[in-house]
C-alpha positions in Angstrom: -73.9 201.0 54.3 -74.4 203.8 56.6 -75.5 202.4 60.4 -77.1 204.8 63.3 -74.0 205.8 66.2 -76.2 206.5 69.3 -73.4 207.9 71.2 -70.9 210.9 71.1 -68.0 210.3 69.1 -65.0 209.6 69.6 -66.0 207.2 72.5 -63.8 206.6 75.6 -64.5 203.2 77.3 -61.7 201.1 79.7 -60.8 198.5 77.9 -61.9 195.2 80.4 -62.5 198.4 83.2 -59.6 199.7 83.9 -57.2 197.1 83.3 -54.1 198.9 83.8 -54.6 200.0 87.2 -57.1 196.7 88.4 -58.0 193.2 87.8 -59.6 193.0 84.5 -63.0 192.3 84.1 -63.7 192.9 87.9 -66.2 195.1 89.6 -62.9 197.4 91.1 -61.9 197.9 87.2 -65.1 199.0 86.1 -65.8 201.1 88.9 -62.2 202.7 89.1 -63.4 203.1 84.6 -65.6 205.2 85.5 -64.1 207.0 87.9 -61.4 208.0 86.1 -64.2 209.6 83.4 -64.4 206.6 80.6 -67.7 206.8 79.2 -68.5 203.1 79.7 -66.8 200.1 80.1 -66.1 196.8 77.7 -66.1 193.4 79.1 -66.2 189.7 77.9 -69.1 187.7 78.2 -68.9 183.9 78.2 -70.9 180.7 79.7 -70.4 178.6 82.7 -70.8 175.0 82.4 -74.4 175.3 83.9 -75.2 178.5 81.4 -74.3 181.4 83.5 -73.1 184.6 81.6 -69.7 185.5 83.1 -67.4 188.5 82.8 -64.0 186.6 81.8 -61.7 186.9 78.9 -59.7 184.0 78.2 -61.7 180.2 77.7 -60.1 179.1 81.1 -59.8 180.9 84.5 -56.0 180.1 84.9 -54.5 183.5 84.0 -56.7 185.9 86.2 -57.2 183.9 89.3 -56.1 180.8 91.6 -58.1 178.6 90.1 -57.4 176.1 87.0 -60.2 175.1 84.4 -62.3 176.0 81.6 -64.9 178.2 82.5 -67.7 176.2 80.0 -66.9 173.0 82.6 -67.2 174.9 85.9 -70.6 176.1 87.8 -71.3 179.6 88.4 -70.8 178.6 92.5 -67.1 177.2 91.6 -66.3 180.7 89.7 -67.7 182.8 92.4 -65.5 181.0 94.7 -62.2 181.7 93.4 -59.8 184.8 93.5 -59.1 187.4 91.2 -57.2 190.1 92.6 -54.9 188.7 94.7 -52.0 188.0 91.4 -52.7 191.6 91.1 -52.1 193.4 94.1 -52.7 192.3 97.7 -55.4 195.1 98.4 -57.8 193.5 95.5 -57.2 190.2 97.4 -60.6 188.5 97.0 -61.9 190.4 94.1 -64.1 187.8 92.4 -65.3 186.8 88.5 -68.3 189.0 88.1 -71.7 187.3 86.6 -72.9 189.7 83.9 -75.9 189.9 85.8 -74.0 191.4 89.0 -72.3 194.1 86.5 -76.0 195.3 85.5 -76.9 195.3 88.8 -74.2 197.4 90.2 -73.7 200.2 87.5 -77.2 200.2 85.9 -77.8 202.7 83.2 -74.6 204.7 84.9 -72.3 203.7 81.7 -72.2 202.6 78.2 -71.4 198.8 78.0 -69.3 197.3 75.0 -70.1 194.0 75.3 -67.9 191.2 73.6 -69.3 187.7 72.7 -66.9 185.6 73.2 -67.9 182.0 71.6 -65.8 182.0 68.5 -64.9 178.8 69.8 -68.6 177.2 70.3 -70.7 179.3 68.3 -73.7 177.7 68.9 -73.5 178.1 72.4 -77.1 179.8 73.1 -74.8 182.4 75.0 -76.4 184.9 72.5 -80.3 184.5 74.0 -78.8 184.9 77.6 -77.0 188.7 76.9 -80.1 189.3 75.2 -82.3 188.8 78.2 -80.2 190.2 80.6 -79.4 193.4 78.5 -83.4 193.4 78.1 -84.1 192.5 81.5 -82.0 195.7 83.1 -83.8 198.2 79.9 -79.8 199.0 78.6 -80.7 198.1 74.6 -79.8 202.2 73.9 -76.5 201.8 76.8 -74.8 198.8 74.7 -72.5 197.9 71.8 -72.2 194.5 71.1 -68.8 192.7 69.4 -67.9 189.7 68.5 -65.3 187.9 66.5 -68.3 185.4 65.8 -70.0 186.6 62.7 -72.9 184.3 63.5 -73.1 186.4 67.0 -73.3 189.7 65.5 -75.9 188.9 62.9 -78.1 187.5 65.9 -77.8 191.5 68.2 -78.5 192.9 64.6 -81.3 191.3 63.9 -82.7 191.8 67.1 -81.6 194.6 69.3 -81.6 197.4 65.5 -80.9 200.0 67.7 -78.0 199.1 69.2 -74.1 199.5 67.5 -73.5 195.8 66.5 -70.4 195.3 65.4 -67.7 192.4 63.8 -64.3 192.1 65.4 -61.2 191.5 62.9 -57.9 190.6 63.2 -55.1 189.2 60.9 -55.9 185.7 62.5 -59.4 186.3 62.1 -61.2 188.1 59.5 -58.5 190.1 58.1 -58.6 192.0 54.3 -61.2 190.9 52.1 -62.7 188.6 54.0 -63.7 190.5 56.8 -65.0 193.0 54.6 -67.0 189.9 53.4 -68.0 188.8 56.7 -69.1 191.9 57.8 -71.3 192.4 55.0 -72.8 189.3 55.8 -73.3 189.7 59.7 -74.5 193.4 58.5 -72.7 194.8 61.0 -72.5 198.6 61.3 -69.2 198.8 63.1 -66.0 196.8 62.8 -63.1 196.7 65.2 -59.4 196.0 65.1 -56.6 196.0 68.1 -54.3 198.7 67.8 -51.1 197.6 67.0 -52.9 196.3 63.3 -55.0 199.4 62.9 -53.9 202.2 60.3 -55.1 204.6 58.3 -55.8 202.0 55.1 -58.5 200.3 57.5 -61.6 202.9 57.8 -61.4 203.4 54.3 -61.9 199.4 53.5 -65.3 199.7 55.7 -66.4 202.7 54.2 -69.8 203.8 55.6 -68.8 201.5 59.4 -68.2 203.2 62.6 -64.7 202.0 63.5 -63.9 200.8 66.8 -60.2 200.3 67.6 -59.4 198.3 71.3 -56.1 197.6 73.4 -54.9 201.6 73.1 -52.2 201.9 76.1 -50.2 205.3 74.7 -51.3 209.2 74.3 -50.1 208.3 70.6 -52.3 205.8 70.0 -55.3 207.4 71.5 -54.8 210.6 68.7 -53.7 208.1 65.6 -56.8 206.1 66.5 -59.0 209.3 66.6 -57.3 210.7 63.8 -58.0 208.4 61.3 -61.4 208.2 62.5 -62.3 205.5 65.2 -65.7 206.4 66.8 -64.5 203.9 69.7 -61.4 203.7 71.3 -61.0 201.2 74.2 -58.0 202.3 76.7 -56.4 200.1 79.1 -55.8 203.3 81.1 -59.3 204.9 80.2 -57.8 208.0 82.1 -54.9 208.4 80.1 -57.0 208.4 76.8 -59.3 211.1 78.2 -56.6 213.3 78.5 -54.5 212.6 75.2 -57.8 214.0 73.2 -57.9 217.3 75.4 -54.9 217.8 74.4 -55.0 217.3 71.2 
């Protein structure tokens, strides 16, 4: 299966912004991203309890803020009201939980967004219909890739946003060999992605005919394995640093 790459290849994007230099997932790590010359930015996208699309990572908001509670029991208002930056460094002291909303409306068409589904773990969540609006809403359908570890979520973007990269997350936990060959078949996804401690040169070769996206990259090494063995997308946690492993390469 051969799919349509919009964008120039390989692709640099900071991995939740910049993560290694800012709060993941925040307005300061996208915007310090792009700064540093990423060519977009890949964030999580999950539901609040009253069917907001956050930018958060993890189920709950423990790790990244002073707040305790899963996010799919809280209210937008409770999110908004709780502090990310502060565990990271006193200067991004009331850095916030950004609705994906806010993200559009700050950087526009500006960057490329990779945006991850996360609802593996309520698949069913109608989180799918409210990236779809919002990425219809702002006109970004040729500025996105979406990725999921939900299958179900990446047949849904395929189906309806044909233009756009969709693509099926694997892992060893999730999706690994055969069956995420299988699964990605099914979802018809056109890219498929795996972190890169787990990625070799074996793994492009198994999805023949799939743009390969490969995430978590944090060394100069990394970057040029990634790009050697032909990833399309690499997501840095230093998006600066992966810039300038591949000019000098």
């Amino acid at each position: 299966m051969s799919t349509v790459f919009p964008f120039q290849k390989p692709l640099v994007l900071g991995h939740r912004g910049d993560c290694a230099h800012a709060p993941e997932n925040t307005l300061s790590a996208f915007r310090l991203a792009l700064e540093s010359g990423a060519d977009g930015i890949e964030l999580d996208a999950r539901l609040t309890g009253d069917n907001t699309v956050m930018v958060l990572h993890d189920a709950t908001v423990d790790r990244v803020t002073n707040g305790h509670g899963r996010l799919a029991n809280m209210t937008r208002a409770a999110v908004e009201r709780l502090d990310a930056g502060t565990g990271v460094h006193p200067r991004f002291a009331g850095e916030r939980i950004p609705s994906l909303q806010l993200v559009f409306e700050t950087f526009g068409a500006v960057p490329i967004y990779d945006l991850e589904i996360k609802n593996f773990d309520a698949p069913f969540n109608g989180l799918e219909p409210k990236v779809l609006e919002l990425v219809r809403r702002f006109g970004l359908e040729q500025r996105v890739i979406i990725t999921s570890f939900n299958p179900f979520a990446v047949r849904f973007f395929k189906q309806r946003l044909p233009q756009a990269p969709v693509g099926l997350l694997l892992s060893g936990g999730r999706w690994g060999g055969l069956v995420g060959v299988l699964f990605s078949r099914w979802a018809s996804a056109g890219l498929v992605g795996l972190a890169s401690g787990e990625f070799s040169a074996g793994f492009p070769a198994r999805h023949k005919g799939r743009e390969i996206l490969v995430w978590g990259v944090k060394t100069p090494e990394e970057v040029r394995h990634a790009v050697k063995d032909g990833a399309a997308v690499v997501i840095a946690d230093d998006p600066e640093m992966a810039r300038n492993a591949l000019r000098s390469q």
